[in-house]
KOLTOR-509349 format. One record per residue (C-alpha): residue in three letters; x negated, y, z; residue number from 0. Coordinates in nm, 2 decimals, decimal comma. Example, Ala and Ser with C-alpha at 12.3 -4.5 7.8 and 13.67 -1.06 7.14 Angstrom:
// KOLTOR-509349
REC  aa      x      y      z   i
REC Ala  -1,23  -0,45   0,78   0
REC Ser  -1,37  -0,11   0,71   1
***
This chain:
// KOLTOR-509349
REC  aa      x      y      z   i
REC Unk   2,18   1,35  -0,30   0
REC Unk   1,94   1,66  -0,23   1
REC Unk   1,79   1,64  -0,57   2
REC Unk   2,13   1,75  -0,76   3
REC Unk   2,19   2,03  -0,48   4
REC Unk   1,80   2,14  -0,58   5
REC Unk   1,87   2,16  -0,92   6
REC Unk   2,26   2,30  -0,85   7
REC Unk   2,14   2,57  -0,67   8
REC Unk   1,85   2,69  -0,91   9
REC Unk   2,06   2,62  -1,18  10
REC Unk   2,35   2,85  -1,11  11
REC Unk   2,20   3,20  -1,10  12
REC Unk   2,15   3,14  -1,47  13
REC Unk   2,46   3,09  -1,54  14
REC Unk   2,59   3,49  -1,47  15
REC Unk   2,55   3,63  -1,81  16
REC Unk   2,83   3,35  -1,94  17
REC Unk   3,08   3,33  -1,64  18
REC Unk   3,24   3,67  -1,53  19
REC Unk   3,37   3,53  -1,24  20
REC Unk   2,99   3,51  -1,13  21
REC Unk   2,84   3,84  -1,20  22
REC Unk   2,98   4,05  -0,87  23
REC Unk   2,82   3,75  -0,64  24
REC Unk   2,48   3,87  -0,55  25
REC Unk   2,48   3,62  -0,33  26
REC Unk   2,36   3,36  -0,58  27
REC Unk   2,05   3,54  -0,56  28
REC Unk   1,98   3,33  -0,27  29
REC Unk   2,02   3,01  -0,40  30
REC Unk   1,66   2,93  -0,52  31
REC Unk   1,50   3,00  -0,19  32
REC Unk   1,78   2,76  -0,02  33
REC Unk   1,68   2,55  -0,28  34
REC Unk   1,29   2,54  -0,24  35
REC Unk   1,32   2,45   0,13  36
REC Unk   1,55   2,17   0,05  37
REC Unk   1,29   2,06  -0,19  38
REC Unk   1,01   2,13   0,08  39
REC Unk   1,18   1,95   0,28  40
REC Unk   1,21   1,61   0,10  41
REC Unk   0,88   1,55   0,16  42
REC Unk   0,84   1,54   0,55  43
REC Unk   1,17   1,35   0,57  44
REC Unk   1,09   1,12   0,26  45
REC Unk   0,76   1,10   0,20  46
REC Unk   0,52   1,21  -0,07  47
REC Unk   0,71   1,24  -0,37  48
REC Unk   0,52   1,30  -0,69  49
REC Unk   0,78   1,28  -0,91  50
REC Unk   0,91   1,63  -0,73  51
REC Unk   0,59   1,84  -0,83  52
REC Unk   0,69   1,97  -1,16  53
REC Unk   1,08   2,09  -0,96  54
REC Unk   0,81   2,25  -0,70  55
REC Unk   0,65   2,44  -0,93  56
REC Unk   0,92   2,58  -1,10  57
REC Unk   1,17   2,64  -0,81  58
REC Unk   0,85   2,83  -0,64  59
REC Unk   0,79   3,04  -0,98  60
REC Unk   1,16   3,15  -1,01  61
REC Unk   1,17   3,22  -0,66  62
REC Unk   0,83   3,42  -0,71  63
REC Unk   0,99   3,64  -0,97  64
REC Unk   1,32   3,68  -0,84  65
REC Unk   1,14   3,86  -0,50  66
REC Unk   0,93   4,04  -0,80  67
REC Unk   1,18   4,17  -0,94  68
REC Unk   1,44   4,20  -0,69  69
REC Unk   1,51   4,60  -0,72  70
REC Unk   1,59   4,51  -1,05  71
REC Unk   1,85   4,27  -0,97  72
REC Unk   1,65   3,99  -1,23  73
REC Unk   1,90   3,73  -1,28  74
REC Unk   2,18   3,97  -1,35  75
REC Unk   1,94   4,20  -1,64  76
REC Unk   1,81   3,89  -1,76  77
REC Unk   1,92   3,83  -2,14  78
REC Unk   2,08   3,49  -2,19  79
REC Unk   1,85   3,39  -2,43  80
REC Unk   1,60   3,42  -2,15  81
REC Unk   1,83   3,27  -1,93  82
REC Unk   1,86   2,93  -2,15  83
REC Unk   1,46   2,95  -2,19  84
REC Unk   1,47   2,90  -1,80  85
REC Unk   1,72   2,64  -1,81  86
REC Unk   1,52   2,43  -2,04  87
REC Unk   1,22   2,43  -1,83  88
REC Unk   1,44   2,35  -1,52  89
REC Unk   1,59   2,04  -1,72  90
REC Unk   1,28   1,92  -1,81  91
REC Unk   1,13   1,91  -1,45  92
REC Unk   1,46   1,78  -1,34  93
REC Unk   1,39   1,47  -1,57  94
REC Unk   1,13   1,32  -1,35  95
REC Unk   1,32   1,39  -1,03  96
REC Unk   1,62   1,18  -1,18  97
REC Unk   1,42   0,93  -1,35  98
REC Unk   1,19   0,82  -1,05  99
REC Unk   1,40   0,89  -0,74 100
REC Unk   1,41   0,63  -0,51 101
REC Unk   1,66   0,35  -0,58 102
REC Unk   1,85   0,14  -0,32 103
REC Unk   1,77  -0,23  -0,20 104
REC Unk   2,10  -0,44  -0,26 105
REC Unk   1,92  -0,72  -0,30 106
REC Unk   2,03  -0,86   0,05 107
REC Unk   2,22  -1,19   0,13 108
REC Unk   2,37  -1,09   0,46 109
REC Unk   2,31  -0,83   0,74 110
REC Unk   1,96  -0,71   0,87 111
REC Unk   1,83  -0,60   1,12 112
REC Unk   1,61  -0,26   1,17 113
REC Unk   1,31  -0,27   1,40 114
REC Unk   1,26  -0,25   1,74 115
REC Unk   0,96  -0,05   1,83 116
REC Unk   0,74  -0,16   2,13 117
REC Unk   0,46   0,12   2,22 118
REC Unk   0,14  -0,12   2,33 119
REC Unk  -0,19   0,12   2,46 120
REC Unk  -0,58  -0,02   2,50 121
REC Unk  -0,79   0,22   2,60 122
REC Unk  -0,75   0,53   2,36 123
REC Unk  -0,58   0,35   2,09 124
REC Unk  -0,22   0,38   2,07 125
REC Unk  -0,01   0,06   1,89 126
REC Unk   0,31   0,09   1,80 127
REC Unk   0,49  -0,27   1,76 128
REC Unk   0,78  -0,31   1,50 129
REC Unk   0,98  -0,64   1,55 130
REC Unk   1,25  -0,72   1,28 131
REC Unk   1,45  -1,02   1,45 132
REC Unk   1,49  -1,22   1,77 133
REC Unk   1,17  -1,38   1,90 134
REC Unk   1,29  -1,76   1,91 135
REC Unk   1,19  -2,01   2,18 136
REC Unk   0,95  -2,32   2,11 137
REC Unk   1,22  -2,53   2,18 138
REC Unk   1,44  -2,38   1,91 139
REC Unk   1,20  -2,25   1,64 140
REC Unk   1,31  -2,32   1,31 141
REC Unk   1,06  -2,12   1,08 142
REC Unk   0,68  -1,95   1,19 143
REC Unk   0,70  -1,58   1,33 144
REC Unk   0,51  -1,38   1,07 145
REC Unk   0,26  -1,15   1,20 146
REC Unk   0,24  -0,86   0,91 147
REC Unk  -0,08  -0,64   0,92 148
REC Unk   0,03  -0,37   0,72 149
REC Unk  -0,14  -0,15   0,41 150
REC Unk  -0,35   0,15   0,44 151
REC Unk  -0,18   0,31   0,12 152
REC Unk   0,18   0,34   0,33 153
REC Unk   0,13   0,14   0,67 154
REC Unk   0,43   0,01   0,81 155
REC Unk   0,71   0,23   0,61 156
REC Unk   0,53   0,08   0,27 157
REC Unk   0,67  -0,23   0,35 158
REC Unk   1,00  -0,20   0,58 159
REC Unk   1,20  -0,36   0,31 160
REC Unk   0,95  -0,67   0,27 161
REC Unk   0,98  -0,72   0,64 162
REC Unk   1,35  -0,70   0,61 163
REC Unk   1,42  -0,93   0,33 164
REC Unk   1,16  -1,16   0,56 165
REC Unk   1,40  -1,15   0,84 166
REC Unk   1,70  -1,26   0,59 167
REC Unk   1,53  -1,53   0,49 168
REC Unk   1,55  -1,64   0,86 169
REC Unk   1,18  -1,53   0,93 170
REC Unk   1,12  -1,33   1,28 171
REC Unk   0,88  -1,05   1,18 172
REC Unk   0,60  -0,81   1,40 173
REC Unk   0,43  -0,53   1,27 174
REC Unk   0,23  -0,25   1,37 175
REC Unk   0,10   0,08   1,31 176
REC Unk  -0,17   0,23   1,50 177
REC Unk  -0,22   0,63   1,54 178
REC Unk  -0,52   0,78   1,43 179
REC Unk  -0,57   0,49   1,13 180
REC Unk  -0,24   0,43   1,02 181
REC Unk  -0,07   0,75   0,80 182
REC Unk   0,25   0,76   0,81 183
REC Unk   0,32   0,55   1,18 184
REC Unk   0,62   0,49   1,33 185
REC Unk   0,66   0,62   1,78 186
REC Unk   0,83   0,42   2,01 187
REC Unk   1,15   0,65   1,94 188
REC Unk   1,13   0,52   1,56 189
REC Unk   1,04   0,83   1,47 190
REC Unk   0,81   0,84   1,17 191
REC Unk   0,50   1,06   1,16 192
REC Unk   0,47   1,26   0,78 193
REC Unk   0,17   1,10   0,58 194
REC Unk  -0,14   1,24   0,55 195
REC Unk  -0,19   1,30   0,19 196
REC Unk  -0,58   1,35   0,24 197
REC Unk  -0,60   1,06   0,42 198
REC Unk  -0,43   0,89   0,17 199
REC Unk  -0,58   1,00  -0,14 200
REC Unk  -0,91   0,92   0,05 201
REC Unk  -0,75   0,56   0,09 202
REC Unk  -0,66   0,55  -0,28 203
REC Unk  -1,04   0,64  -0,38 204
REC Unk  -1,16   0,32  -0,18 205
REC Unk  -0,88   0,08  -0,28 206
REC Unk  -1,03   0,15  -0,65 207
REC Unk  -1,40   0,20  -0,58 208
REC Unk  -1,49  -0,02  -0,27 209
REC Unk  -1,61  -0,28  -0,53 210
REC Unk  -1,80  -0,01  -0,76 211
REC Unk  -2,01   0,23  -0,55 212
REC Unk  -2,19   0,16  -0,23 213
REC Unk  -2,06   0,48  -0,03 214
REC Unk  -1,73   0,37  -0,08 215
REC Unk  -1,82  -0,01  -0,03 216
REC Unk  -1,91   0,08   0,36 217
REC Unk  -1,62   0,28   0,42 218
REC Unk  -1,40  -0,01   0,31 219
REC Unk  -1,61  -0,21   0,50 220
REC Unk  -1,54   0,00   0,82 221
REC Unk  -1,17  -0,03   0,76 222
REC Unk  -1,20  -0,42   0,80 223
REC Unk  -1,41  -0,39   1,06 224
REC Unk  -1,09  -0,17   1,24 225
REC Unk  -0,87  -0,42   1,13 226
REC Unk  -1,07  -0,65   1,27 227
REC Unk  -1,05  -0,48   1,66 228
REC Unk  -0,70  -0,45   1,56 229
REC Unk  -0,61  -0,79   1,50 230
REC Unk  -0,80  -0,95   1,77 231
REC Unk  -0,63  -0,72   2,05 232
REC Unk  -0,28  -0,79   1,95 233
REC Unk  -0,31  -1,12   1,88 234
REC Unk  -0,48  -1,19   2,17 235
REC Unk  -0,16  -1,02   2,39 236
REC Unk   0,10  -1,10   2,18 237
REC Unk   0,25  -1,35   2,38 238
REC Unk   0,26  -1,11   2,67 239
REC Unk   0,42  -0,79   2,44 240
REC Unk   0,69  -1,08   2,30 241
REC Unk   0,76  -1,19   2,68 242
REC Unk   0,59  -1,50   2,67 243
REC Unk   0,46  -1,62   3,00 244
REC Unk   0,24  -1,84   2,84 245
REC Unk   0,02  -1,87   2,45 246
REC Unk   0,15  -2,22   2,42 247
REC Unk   0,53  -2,09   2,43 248
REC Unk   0,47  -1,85   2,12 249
REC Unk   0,58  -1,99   1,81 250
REC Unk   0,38  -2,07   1,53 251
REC Unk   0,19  -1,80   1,33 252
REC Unk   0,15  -1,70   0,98 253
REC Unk  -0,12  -1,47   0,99 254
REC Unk  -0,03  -1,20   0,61 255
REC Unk  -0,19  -0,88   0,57 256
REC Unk  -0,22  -0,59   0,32 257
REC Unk  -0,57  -0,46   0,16 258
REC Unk  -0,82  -0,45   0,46 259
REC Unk  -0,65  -0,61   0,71 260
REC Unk  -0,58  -0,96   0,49 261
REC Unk  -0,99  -0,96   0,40 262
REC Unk  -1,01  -0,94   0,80 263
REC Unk  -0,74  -1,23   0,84 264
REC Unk  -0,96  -1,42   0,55 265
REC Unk  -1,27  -1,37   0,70 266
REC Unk  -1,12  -1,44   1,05 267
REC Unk  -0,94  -1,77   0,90 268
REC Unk  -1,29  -1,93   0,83 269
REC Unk  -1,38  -1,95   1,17 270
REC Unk  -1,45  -2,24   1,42 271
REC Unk  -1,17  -2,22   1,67 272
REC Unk  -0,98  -1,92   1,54 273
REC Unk  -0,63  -2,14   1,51 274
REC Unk  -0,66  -2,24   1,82 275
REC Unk  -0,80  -1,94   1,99 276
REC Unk  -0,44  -1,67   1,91 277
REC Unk  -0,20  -2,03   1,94 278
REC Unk  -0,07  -2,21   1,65 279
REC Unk  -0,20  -2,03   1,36 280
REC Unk  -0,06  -2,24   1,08 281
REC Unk  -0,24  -2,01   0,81 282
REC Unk  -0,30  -1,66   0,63 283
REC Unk  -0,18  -1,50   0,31 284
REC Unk  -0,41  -1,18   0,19 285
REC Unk  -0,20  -0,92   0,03 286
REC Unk  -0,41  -0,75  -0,25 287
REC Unk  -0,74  -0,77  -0,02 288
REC Unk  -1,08  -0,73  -0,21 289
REC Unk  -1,28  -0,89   0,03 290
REC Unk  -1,53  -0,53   0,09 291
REC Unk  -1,74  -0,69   0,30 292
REC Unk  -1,85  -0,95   0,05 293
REC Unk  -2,04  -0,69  -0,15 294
REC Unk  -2,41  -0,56  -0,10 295
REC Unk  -2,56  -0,22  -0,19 296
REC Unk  -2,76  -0,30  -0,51 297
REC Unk  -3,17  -0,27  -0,41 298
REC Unk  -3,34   0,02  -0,52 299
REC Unk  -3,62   0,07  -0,77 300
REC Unk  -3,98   0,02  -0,63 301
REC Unk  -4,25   0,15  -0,86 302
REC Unk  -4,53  -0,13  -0,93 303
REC Unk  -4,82   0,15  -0,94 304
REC Unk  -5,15  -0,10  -1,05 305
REC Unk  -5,43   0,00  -0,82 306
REC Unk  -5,63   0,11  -1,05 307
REC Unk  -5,37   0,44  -1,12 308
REC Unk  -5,48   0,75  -1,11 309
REC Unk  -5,32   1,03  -0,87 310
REC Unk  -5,13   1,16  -1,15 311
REC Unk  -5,03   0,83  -1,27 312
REC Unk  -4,94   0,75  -0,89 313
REC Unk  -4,70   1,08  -0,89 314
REC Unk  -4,55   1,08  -1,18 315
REC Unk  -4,43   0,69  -1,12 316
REC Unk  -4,31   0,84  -0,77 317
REC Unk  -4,13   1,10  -0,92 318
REC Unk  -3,98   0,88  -1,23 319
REC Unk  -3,88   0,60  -0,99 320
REC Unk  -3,71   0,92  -0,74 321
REC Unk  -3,54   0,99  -1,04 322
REC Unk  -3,37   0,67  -1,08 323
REC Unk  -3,28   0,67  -0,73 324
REC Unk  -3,09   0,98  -0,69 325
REC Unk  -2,79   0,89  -0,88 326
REC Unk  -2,51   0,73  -0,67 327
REC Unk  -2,61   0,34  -0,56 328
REC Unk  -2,37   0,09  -0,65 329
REC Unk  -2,29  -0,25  -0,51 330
REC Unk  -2,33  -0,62  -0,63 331
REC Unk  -2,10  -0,95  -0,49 332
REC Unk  -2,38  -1,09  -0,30 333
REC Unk  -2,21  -1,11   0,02 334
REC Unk  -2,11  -1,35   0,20 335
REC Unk  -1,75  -1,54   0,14 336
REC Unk  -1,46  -1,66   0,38 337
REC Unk  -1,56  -1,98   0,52 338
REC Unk  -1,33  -2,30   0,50 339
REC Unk  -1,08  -2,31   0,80 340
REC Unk  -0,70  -2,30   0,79 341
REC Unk  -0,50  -2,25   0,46 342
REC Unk  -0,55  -1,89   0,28 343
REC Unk  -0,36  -1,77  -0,01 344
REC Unk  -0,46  -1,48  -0,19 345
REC Unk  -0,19  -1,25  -0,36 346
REC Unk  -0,33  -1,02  -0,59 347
REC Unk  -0,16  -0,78  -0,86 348
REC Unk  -0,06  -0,97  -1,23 349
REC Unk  -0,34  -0,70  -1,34 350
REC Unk  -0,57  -0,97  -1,27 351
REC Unk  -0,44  -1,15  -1,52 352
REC Unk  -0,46  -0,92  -1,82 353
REC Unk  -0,86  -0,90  -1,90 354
REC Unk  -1,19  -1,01  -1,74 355
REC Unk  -1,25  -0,66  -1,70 356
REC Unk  -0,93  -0,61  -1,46 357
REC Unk  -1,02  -0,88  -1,28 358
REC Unk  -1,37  -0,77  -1,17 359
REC Unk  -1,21  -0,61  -0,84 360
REC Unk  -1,07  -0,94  -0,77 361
REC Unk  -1,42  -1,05  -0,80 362
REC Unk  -1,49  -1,18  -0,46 363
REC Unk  -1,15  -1,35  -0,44 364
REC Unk  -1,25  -1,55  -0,77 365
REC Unk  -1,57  -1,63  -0,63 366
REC Unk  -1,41  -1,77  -0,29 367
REC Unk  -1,14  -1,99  -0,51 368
REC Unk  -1,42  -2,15  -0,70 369
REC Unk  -1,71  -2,23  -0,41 370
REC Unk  -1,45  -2,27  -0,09 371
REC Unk  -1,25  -2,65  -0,04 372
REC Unk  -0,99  -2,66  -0,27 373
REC Unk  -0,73  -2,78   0,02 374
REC Unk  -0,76  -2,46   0,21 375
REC Unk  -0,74  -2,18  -0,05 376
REC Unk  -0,46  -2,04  -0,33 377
REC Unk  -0,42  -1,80  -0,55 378
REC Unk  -0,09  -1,63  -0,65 379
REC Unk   0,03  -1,33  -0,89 380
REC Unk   0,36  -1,25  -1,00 381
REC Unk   0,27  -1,15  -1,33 382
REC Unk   0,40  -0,81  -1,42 383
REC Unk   0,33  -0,71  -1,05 384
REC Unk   0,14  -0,41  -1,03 385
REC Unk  -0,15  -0,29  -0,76 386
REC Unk   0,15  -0,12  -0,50 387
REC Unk   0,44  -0,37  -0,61 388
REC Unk   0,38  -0,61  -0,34 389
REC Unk   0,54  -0,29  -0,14 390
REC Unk   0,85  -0,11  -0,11 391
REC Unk   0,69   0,12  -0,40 392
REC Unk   0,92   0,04  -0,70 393
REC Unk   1,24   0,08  -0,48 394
REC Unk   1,09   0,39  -0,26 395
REC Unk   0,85   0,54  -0,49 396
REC Unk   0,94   0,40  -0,84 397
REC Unk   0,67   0,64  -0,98 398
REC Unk   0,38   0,45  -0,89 399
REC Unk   0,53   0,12  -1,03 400
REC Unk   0,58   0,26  -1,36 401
REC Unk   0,22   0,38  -1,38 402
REC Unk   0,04   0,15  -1,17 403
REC Unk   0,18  -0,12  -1,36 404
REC Unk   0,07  -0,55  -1,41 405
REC Unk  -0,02  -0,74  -1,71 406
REC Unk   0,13  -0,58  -1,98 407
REC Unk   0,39  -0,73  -2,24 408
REC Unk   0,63  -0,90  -1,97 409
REC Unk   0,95  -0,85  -1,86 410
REC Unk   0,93  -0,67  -1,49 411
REC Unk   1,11  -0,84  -1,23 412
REC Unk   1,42  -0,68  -1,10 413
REC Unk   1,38  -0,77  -0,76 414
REC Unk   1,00  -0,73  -0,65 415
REC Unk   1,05  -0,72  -0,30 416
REC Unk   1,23  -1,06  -0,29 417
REC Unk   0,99  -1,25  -0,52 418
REC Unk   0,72  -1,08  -0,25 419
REC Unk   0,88  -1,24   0,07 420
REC Unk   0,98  -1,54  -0,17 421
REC Unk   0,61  -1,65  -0,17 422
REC Unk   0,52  -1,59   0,20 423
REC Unk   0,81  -1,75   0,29 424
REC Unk   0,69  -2,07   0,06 425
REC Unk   0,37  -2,08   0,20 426
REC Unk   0,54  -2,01   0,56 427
REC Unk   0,75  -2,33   0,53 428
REC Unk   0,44  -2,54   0,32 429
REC Unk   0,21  -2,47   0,60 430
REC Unk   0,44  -2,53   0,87 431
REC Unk   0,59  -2,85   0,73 432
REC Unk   0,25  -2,98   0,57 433
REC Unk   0,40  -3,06   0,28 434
REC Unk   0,20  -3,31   0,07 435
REC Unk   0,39  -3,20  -0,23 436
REC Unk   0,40  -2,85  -0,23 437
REC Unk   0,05  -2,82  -0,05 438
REC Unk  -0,10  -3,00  -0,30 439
REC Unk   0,10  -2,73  -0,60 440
REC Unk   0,01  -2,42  -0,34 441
REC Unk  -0,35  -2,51  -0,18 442
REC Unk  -0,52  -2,59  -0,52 443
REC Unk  -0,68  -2,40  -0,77 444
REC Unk  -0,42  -2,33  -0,96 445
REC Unk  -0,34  -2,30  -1,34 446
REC Unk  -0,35  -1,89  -1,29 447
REC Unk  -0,73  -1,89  -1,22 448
REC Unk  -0,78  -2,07  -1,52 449
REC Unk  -0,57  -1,87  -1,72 450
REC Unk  -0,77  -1,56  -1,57 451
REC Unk  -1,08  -1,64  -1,74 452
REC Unk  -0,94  -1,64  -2,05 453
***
């Protein structure tokens, strides 16, 4: 476990004013500098990890004052009152790195498989395929093959674990990351590229303002659209990247993907022909998508000048009404909705749940549940879900799970990932089997969009 060796090896330098034994090794004056490039290293190889800030910081300061004060041999002067004044602040940043690490998945039934990775080029866009299972024959297909587009907070690696726990329920999953959109992706070698953390943070802002601010708006807007290209390239050659001579051998398709690329699937779903056009689309489930492209930028002010205005008059309701206009424009949901087509079911964060006010970016999906044909659309929540829980977050990043969390005053569920995969596998099997019975629970408005306008 790196974090203990972190802390083991700032930690022990300290230590030399109480043990004899340690004060001829001036050798321990190394330690912290092995242990800041352990701790610099954790986050290439594991990703960002917040929770290791506050051990950054102080591992760099001791290290800062160590080389400061190196003539003086530091650690060996220093009084071991100081000494237990370091420790303390060493323990307390060590609290969060404890706390928050990442936790292991043993909520698997049997063995899984990891992914193979298939590279896939179109033009100057580079895909990278990631297939968890064996592709199954027509003639032997027991359950849909799940095509996953994945989040932009994450990509593929955000959600490795839901795709596995897919797989041991049976289901033959295919994802992707593409380079140049997608931060982290995974090569052909199943080597994973670090995350941008600009790029993320950048995804962060428009995952919480898309539905606020009209900058924002069109830059979520222009991640579905990308989506969009995605989508409609890979699905239109999947059969040939699976080894399918021909569309009608693929197996049925549930269509599920995360933030922008399930408001492209919904959009998508609405439209004449679109089963039929990428084979046997049996229906789509959109992971906490807002639906971006459903909101318009809010007019601006036009001054009604009478015509009998003076040129003052005429300028100063210029300038007032230039004014108004200067501050950033925001957005109204005036957009147009998914159409009716196949089956859709929204999953959105138990947040929704909570307040009107936390539902308003769910706005658009609330809209679509109430105008669209009550056969083709549902709603789902796991209610103490948070906004990332529909991830491998609260197992990878637990962090982000306990701050980001769902509606308040619930128990959390101990195994997030499986109740996840537990409702796209339902609506997997419902849509494949047509169901009367569970359709008719699942592809209604439900009981949890009533309870959300309370």
């Amino acid at each position: 476990m790196p974090e203990a060796v972190i802390v083991a090896f700032l930690a022990l330098p300290f230590f030399r004013p109480f043990v004899k034994k340690l004060m001829p090794l001036d050798g321990l004056f190394w330690l912290p500098s092995i242990s800041l490039l352990i701790l610099l290293g954790i986050f290439p190889a594991y990703g960002f990890r917040p929770e290791c800030l506050p051990m950054l910081i102080v591992a760099l300061s001791i290290n800062i004052v160590n080389f400061a004060l190196r003539p003086y041999d530091s650690i060996h002067s220093h009084s071991p009152l100081l000494n237990m004044f370091l420790l303390v602040f060493l323990s307390a940043a060590a609290i969060p790195m404890f706390v928050f690490a990442p936790k292991p998945y043993s909520h698997f039934n049997g063995d899984t498989e990891t992914a193979r990775t298939l590279k896939i080029e179109n033009s100057d866009k580079d895909y990278y395929l990631q297939i968890y299972g064996t592709i199954q024959t027509e003639a032997d297909v027991a359950k849909p093959l799940i095509f996953l587009v994945p989040p932009e907070l994450g990509s593929a690696r955000s959600v490795e674990l839901v795709c596995r726990e897919l797989n041991n329920k049976g289901f033959t999953v295919v994802t992707y990351s593409r380079k140049g959109y997608d931060t982290p992706y995974t090569n052909e070698k199943g080597q994973t590229r670090p995350a941008s953390p600009f790029a993320l943070l950048r995804r962060w802002r428009i995952f919480r303002k898309a539905t606020d601010w009209y900058s924002v708006n069109e830059q979520g807007k222009n991640l579905e659209t990308e989506r969009r290209s995605d989508i409609e390239f890979l699905l239109l050659h999947l059969p040939a990247f699976l080894g399918f001579s021909r569309r009608s051998d693929l197996p049925p398709l549930l269509l599920t993907g995360y933030g922008a690329g399930g408001s492209a699937l919904a959009y998508m779903a609405g439209e004449t022909g679109f089963a039929s056009r990428y084979g046997k689309v049996l229906g789509v489930v959109a992971i906490e998508s807002r639906l971006w492209s459903s909101y318009l930028g809010q007019d601006r002010q036009i001054p009604e000048i009478p015509p009998s205005a003076g040129i003052i008059q005429r300028q100063l309701s210029l300038f007032t009404s230039h004014l108004g206009n200067m501050g950033p424009r925001r957005v109204l949901r005036t957009g147009p909705l998914p159409g009716n087509g196949i089956p859709v079911m929204y999953l959105i964060s138990g947040k929704a749940l909570e307040s009107p006010r936390s539902q308003k970016p769910y706005e658009a999906i609330f809209d679509t549940m109430h105008t669209s044909n009550s056969r083709v659309a549902a709603l789902a929540a796991v209610e103490r879900a948070g906004l990332l829980d529909y991830q491998d977050f609260p197992f990878t990043h637990p962090l982000y799970s306990f701050f980001l969390t769902g509606q308040k005053g619930i128990k959390k569920s101990e195994n997030p990932i499986g109740n996840t995969a537990a409702i796209i596998g339902n609506f997997a099997e419902a849509v494949k089997t047509r169901d009367s019975v569970t359709l008719e629970q699942m592809l209604t408005k439900p009981a949890i969009t009533r309870r959300a306008k309370k």
